[in-house]
C-alpha positions in Angstrom: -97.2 -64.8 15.6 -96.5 -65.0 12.0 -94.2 -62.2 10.7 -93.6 -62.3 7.0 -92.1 -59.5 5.1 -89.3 -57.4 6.6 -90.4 -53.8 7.5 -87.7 -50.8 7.2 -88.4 -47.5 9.2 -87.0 -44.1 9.8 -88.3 -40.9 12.0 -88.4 -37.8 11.4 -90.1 -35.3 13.7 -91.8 -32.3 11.7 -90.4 -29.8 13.9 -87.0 -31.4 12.9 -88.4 -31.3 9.1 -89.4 -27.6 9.4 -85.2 -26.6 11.1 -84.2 -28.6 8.5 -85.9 -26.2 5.0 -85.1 -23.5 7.6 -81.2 -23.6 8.0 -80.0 -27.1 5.6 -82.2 -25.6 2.6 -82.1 -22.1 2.9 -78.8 -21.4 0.7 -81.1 -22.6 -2.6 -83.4 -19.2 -1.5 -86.9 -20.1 -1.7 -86.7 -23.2 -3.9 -86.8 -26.5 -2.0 -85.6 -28.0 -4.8 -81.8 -28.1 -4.6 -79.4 -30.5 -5.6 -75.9 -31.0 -5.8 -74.4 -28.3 -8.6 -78.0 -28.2 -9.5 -81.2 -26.2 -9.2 -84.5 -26.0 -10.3 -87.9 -23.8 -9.4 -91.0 -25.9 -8.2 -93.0 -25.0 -11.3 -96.5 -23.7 -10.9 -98.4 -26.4 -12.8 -101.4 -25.9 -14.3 -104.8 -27.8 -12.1 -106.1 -30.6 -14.5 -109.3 -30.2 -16.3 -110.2 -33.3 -17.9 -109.8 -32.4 -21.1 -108.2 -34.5 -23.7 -105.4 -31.9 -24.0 -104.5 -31.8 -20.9 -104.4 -35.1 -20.6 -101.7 -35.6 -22.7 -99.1 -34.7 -20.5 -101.2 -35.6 -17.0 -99.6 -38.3 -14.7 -101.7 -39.8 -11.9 -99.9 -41.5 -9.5 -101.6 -43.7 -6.7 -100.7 -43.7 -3.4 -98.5 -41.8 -1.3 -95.8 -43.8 0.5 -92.2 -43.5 -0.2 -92.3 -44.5 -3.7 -95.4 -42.5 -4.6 -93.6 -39.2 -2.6 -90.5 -39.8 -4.9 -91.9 -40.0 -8.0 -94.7 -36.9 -7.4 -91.0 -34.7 -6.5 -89.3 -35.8 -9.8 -92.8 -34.9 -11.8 -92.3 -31.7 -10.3 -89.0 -31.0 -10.9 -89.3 -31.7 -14.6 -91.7 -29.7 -14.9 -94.9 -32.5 -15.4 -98.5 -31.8 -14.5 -99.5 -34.5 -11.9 -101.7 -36.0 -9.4 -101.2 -37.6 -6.1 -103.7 -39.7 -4.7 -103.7 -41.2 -1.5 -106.4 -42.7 0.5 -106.0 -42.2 3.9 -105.5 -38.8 5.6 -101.7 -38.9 5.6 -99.1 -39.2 3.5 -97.0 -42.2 4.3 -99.8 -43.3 6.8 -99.0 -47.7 6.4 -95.9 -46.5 9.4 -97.8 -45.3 12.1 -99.3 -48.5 12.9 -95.6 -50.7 12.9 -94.4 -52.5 15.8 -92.5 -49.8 18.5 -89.0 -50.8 18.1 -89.0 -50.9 14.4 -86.1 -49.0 13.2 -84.4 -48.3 9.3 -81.9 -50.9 9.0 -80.3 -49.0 6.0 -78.3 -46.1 6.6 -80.1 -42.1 7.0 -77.8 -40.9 4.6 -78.8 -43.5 1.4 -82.5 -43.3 2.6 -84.0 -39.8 2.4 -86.3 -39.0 -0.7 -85.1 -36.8 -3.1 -84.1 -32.8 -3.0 -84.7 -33.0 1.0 -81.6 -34.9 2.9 -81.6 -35.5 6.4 -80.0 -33.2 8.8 -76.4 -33.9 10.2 -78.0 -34.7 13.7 -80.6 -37.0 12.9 -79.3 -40.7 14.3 -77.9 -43.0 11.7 -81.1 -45.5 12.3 -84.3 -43.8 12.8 -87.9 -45.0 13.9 -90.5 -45.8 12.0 -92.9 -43.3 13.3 -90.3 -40.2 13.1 -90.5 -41.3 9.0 -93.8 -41.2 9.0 -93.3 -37.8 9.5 -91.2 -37.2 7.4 -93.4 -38.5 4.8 -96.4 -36.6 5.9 -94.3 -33.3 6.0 -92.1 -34.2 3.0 -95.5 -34.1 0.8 -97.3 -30.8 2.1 -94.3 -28.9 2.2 -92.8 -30.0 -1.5 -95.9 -31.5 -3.4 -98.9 -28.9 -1.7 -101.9 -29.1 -4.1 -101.0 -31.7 -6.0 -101.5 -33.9 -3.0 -105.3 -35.5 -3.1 -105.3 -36.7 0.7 -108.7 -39.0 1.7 -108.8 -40.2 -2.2 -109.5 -44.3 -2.1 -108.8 -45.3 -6.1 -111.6 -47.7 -6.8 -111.2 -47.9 -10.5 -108.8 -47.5 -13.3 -109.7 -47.9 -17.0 -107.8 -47.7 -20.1 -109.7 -45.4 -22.9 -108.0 -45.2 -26.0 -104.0 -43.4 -25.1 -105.0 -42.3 -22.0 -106.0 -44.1 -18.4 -109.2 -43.0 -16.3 -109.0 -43.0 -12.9 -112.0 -43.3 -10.8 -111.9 -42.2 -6.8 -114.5 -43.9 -4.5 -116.1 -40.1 -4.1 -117.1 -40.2 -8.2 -113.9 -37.9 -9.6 -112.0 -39.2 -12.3 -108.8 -37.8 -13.6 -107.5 -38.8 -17.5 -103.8 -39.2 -17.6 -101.4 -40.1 -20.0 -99.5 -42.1 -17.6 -100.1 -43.8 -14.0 -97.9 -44.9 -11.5 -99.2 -47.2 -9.0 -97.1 -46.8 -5.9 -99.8 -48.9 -3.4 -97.1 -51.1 -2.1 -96.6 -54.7 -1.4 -97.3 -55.0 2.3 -100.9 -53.4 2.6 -102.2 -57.2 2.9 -101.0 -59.1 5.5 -100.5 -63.0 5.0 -101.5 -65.4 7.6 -100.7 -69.0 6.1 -103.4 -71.7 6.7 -101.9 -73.9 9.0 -103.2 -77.3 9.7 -104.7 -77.3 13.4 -104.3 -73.4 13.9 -108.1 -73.4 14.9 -107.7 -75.7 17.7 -104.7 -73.9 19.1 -105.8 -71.7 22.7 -103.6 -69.0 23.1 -102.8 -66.4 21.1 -102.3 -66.1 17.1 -101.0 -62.9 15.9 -99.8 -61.4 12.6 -96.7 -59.3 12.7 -98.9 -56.1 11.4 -101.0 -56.0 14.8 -97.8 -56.5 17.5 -96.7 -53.3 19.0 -94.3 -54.4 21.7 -93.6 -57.4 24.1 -95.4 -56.3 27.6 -98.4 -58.3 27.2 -96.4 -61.2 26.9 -94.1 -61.3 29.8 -93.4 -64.5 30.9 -95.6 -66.2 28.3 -93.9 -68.7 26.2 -93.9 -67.4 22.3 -93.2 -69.0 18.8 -92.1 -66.7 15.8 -92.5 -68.1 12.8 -90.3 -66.8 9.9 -86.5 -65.5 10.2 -87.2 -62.0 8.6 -86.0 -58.7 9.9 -89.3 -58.6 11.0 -89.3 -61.7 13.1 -86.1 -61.5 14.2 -86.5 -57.7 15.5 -89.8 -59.3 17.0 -88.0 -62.0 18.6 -85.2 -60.1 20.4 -88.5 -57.4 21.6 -89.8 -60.4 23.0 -87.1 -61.4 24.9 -85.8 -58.3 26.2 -89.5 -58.1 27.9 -89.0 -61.3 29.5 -90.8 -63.6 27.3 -89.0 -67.2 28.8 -87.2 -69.0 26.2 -89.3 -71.9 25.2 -88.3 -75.6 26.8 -86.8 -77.9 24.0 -89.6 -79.9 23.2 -90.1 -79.6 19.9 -89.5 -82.2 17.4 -88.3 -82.3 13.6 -91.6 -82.2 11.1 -92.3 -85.4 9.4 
């Protein structure tokens, strides 16, 4: 296996998401948009035409994960016409497929997007799949029809002061500004090791684990000392993966 970035998780369940704008943001009325000492209206923005005007003060931002979802609220609490685009059918989609034990390693309290907190009972570390939806709740409860869900980018072209920006289906939206919020992990890395092709058991990238079971009792290497491999590891062992023998020997 051959973890390489470290992966940070929290869950949410929607149910939880929907008590949560019931009874923790009920006291801003029927604006989800409350801060501390502050409040704002989710502005009705006009739907983009295309046109040069409006393009003036469009933003298009690509991609819907945690950055993406944080950006598309702030556009909306200033009041600036946007776009959301995200490919797959989800918002925050990339956390339903991480490995089972994957929890946030950073505290709830510092790690919710912005004008919707966590609730006082949520757990201090929380799964990756409860924040995935959170994510997918956060955006069609806050950002509704700004959200373009099943919308693969395939092209983006600067004309003149504005930026067109092609979907694989044919539409294009002209913005003023774009935000490209795609990520850094949607690729995973597999270094080219000498050998690796001769090798007869299992090779597998951090991205397609889920849990230790179909290892039990199988010796297993983890390469890299991320959070990643080192949650990995310790999954491993705790479903009885035998600590290797010591037979290994410093590289040349």
């Amino acid at each position: 296996m051959y973890p390489t970035s470290a992966m940070f998780g929290f869950r949410v369940a929607f149910a939880a998401l929907a008590v949560a704008l019931l009874f923790g943001l009920r006291s801003g009325g029927d604006d989800p948009f409350v801060t501390v000492g502050q409040s704002s209206s989710a502005a009705v923005l006009t739907v983009h035409n295309g046109s040069d005007a409006c393009a003036a003060s469009f933003v298009v931002v690509v991609g819907a994960g945690p950055a993406g979802l944080a950006v598309s609220a702030r556009l909306l609490h200033a009041g600036i016409p946007f776009a959301l685009l995200e490919r797959s059918d989800t918002a925050g989609s990339s956390w339903r497929s991480r490995y089972d034990r994957l929890h946030l390693h950073t505290h709830r309290d510092s790690s919710a997007l912005p004008f919707l907190a966590f609730p006082d009972y949520f757990p201090t570390y929380v799964s990756a799949h409860d924040l995935a939806d959170y994510y997918s709740g956060y955006a069609q409860l806050l950002l509704g029809p700004h959200l373009h869900l099943r919308t693969a980018v395939v092209a983006v072209r600067r004309v003149g002061e504005r930026w067109d920006v092609t979907a694989e289906d044919g539409r294009v939206w002209r913005a003023s500004a774009l935000v490209v919020a795609t990520g850094q992990e949607g690729t995973p890395h597999v270094p080219a090791l000498a050998g690796l092709e001769q090798f007869g058991g299992t090779v597998l990238h951090s991205s397609r684990y889920h849990n230790g079971a179909p290892y039990r009792g199988a010796r297993a290497l983890v390469v890299g000392m991320g959070n990643s491999a080192a949650e990995i590891s310790m999954d491993l062992h705790e479903h009885g993966a035998p600590r290797p023998v010591e037979n290994t020997r410093p590289l040349a």
